[in-house]
C-alpha positions in Angstrom: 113.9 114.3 103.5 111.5 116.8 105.5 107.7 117.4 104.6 106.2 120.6 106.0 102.7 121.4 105.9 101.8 124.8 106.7 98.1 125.6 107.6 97.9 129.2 107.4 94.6 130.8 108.9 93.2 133.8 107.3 95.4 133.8 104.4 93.8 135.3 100.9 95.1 133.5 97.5 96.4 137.2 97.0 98.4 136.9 99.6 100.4 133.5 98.8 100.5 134.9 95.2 102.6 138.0 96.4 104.7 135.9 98.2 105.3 132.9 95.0 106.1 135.6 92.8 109.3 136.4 94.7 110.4 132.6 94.4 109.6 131.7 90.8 111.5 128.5 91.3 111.9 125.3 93.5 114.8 126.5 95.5 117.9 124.4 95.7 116.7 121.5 98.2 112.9 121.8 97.6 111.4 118.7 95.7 107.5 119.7 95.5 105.6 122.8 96.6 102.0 122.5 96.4 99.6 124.9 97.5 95.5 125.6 98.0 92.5 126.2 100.3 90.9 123.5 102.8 87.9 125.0 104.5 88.7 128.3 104.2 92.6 128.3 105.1 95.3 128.5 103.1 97.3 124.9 103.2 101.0 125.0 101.6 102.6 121.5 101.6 106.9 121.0 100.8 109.1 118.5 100.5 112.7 119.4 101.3 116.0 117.2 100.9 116.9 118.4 103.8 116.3 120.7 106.9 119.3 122.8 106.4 117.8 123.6 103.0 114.7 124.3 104.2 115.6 127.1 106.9 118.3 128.2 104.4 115.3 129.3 102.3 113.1 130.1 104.9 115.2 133.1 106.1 114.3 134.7 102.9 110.7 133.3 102.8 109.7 135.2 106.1 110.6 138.8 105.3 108.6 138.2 102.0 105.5 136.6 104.2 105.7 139.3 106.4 105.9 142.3 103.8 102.6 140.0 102.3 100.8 140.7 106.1 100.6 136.9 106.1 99.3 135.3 109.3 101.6 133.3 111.4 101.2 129.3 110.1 100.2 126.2 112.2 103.3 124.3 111.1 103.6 119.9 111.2 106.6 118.5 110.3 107.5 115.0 109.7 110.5 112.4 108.0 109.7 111.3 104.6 109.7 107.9 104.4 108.8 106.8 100.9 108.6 109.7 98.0 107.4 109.2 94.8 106.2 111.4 92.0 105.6 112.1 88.3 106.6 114.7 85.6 103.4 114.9 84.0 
């Protein structure tokens, strides 16, 4: 498992929300997608099964990101080690 956080600088709200919209839904490998502001920068964190998953989707995410005029992201990457969640 992959976990990607993506610290985008000068990204609006308006601008992720352009981009969700195309991608309603997890995409086949993705296990969480959470997204929000931090001082003033847009911070987008996912958790992938794996990395070919992950740049399988990513070849249609930045087409969208770039038809959104979304700033380049700052981009840390690192192995899950221990992944636990909830359904509610």
């Amino acid at each position: 498992m992959i976990c990607r956080i993506y610290d985008v600088d000068g990204a609006t709200l308006e601008q992720y929300d352009e981009v969700d919209q195309q991608f309603p839904d997890l995409p086949d490998g993705g296990r969480c997608h959470i997204a929000g502001m931090l001082d003033g920068r847009l911070q987008v964190i996912e958790v992938w099964d794996s990395r070919e998953q992950l740049e399988a989707f990513e070849e249609k995410l930045g087409p969208a990101m770039q038809e959104a005029n979304v700033p380049n992201p700052k981009v840390t990457e690192f192995e899950v080690h221990n992944f636990e969640a909830t359904s509610s």
